[in-house]
N, C-alpha and C positions, 0 to 999 in steps of 0.2 A: 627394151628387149629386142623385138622384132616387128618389121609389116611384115601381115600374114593376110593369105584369104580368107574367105567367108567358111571354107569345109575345113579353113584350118582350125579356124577357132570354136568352129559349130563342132567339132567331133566330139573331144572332148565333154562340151555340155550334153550332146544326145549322149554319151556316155552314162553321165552321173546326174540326169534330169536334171539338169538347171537351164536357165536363160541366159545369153550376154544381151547387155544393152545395146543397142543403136540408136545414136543420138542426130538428130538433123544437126549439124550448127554451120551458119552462116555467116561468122568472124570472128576474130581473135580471141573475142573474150569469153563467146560458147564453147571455143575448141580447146582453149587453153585452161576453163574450168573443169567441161568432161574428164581431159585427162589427170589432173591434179586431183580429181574425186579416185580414177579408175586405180590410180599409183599411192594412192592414201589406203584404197581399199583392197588392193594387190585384185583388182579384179582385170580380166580380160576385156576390151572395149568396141565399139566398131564405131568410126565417126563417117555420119551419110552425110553426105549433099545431093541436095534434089535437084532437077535441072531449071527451074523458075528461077532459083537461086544465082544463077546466068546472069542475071538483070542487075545484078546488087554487086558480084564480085565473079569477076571472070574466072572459068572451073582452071583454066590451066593456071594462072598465077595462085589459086588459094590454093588446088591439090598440091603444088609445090610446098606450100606452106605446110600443110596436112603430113606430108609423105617424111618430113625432116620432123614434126613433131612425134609423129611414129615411131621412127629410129632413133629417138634421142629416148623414148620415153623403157620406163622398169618394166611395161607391160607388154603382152603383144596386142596390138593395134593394126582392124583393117581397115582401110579407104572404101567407101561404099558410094555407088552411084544409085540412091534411091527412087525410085517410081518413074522411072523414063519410060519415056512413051515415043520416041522419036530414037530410031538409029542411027542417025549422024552425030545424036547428042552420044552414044555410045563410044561410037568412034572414036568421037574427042575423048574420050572418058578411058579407052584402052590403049592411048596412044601418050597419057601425061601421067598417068600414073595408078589409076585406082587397081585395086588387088580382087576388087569384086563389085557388080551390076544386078540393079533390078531390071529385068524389061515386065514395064504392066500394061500388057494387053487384055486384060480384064474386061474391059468394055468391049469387047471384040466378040465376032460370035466364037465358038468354041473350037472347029479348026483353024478361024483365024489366029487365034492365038496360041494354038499351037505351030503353026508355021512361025510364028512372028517368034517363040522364044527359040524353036532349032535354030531360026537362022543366029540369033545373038549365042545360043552356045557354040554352034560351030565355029563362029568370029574368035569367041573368049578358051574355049578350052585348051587351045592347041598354048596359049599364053599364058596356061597356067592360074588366069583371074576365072572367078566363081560366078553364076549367076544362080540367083535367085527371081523368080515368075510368081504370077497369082491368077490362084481361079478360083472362081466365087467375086463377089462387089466387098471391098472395105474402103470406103474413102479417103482417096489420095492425099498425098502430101502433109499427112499427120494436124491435122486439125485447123488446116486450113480452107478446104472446103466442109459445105454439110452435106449429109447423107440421113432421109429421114427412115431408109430401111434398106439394112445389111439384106445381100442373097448367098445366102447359106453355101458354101464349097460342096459339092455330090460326092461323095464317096468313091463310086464308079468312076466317074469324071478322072477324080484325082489320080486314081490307080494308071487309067489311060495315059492321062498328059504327064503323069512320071516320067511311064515306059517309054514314050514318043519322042518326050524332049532330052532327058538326062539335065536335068537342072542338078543343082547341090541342096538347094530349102525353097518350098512351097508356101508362099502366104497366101492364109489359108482364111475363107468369113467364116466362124464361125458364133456369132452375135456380137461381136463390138461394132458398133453404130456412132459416129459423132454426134455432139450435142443432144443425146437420147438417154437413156437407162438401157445399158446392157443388160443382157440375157443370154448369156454364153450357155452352149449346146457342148458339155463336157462329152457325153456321148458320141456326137461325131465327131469332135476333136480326137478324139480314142482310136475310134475308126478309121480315121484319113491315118492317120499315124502306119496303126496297123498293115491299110491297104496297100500304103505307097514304101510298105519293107525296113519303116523305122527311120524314113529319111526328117532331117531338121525341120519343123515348122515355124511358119514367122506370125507372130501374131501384130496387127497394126491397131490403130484405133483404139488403144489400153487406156484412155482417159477413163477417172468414174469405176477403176475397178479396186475392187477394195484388196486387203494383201491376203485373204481369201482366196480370193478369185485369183488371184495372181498365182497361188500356191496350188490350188488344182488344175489351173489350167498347161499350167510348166509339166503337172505332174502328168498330167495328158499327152504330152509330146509336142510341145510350143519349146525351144531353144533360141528365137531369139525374141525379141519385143521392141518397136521402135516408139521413139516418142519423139516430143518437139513442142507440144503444148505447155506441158509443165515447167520447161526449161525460160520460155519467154514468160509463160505468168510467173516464174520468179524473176523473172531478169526486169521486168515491166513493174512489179510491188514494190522491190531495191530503186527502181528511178524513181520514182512516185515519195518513196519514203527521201531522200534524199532531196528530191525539189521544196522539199517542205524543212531540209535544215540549212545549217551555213555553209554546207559543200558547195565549192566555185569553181573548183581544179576536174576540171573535165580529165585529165588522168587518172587522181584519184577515184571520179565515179565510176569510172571504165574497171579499175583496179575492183571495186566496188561492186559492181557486177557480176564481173567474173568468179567473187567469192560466192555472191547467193547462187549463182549458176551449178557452181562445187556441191551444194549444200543442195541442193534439188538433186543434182546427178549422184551423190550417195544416197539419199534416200532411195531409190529408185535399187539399185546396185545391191543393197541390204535385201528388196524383194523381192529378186531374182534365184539367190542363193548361187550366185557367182563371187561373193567377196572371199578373198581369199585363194581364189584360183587359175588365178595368173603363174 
């Protein structure tokens, strides 16, 4: 269909309370199962790359790869630069292709980070790419670090750094913790919602929530939800099960992959209540 930004595809969900996914993927075989799930599911997608992800596959040769999978693909599809914490990593990120940026200065004191995301909107806006900020703690880069306790998003806070920065969506702690038993605070999720005039909220850290929790917490005013965890423990179960039969064809397992990848990224798409809304 189309690359779109982050408020192009978030509107719509704040519209009709649902979530799009955001999926981290790191190679052909994440990216190319996301979207075979998102175009099966006629859902809306957003594919992140984190900036660690540097180390594995250079951002400007994958986004190239990302930004032709986008425009080829039935759905609209945005390019996401998730959880940067370094502005040159942005830079590169506004200059090869992405349509929308996290800056997480989260660990930052509380003006700091608001200085640190006006300066990335002012960068991103004038170019039409989206950003997305966080306040409150939810631990980075989707279940690759631990976190043994979320700090809660303020209400007040939120309302402020709205107003200050002009972001597009706020991820937002409101109890997803890695490696722990969430305890999500439907209450202030309501609230931040409320506060900050109805703007998209990003929920991170969605491991361990059941489609419960997924279903009030959406209805709260969450629109997007990133994950990353579940896509390698299916991608990780499919190699394990395959080391153990007569598959030899390293293409085939790659092919192989990418199907359970599919097969995790619909699951996921079904509990947002985005399928169909492409």
């Amino acid at each position: 269909m189309s690359l779109v930004n982050l408020a192009q595809i978030l509107k719509p969900a704040n519209n009709e309370q649902y979530a799009v996914a955001a999926y981290d993927v790191f190679n052909i075989e994440m990216a190319a199962g996301v979207i075979k799930a998102a175009e099966k599911t006629h859902s809306p997608v957003i594919l992140a790359y984190v900036e660690m992800f540097d180390t594995l596959v250079p951002m400007e040769a994958y986004i190239a790869l990302l930004c032709q999978l986008a425009e080829d693909s039935s759905v609209p599809v945005c390019i996401h630069l998730d959880h940067a914490t370094n502005f040159t990593v942005i830079q590169r990120a506004v200059k090869c292709g992405f349509t929308s940026v996290m800056i997480d200065a989260s660990d930052r004191p509380f003006e700091e980070n608001i200085a640190a995301t006006r300066q990335v909107v002012q960068l991103c806006q004038p170019l039409n790419i989206s950003v997305e900020a966080e306040l409150g703690h939810v631990a980075g880069n989707e279940g690759m670090y631990s976190s043994d306790q979320g700090f809660y998003t303020e209400v007040d806070q939120a309302y402020e750094f709205v107003t200050q920065t002009g972001i597009d969506a706020l991820a937002v702690a409101v109890g997803t913790v890695y490696k722990s038993t969430p305890i999500l605070s439907f209450d202030r999720c309501k609230a931040i919602k409320t506060a900050t005039n109805n703007l998209p909220l990003v929920l991170h850290g969605g491991s361990g929530l059941s489609d419960d929790d997924f279903y009030r917490i959406i209805k709260c005013g969450i629109n997007k939800v990133n994950i990353f965890t579940d896509l390698t423990l299916a991608a990780l179960t499919q190699l394990r099960n395959l080391n153990n039969s007569q598959e030899n064809s390293y293409f085939g397992i790659c092919m192989e992959t990418a199907t359970a990848i599919q097969k995790a990224a619909e699951e996921k798409l079904h509990r947002f209540g985005c399928v169909g809304k492409a």
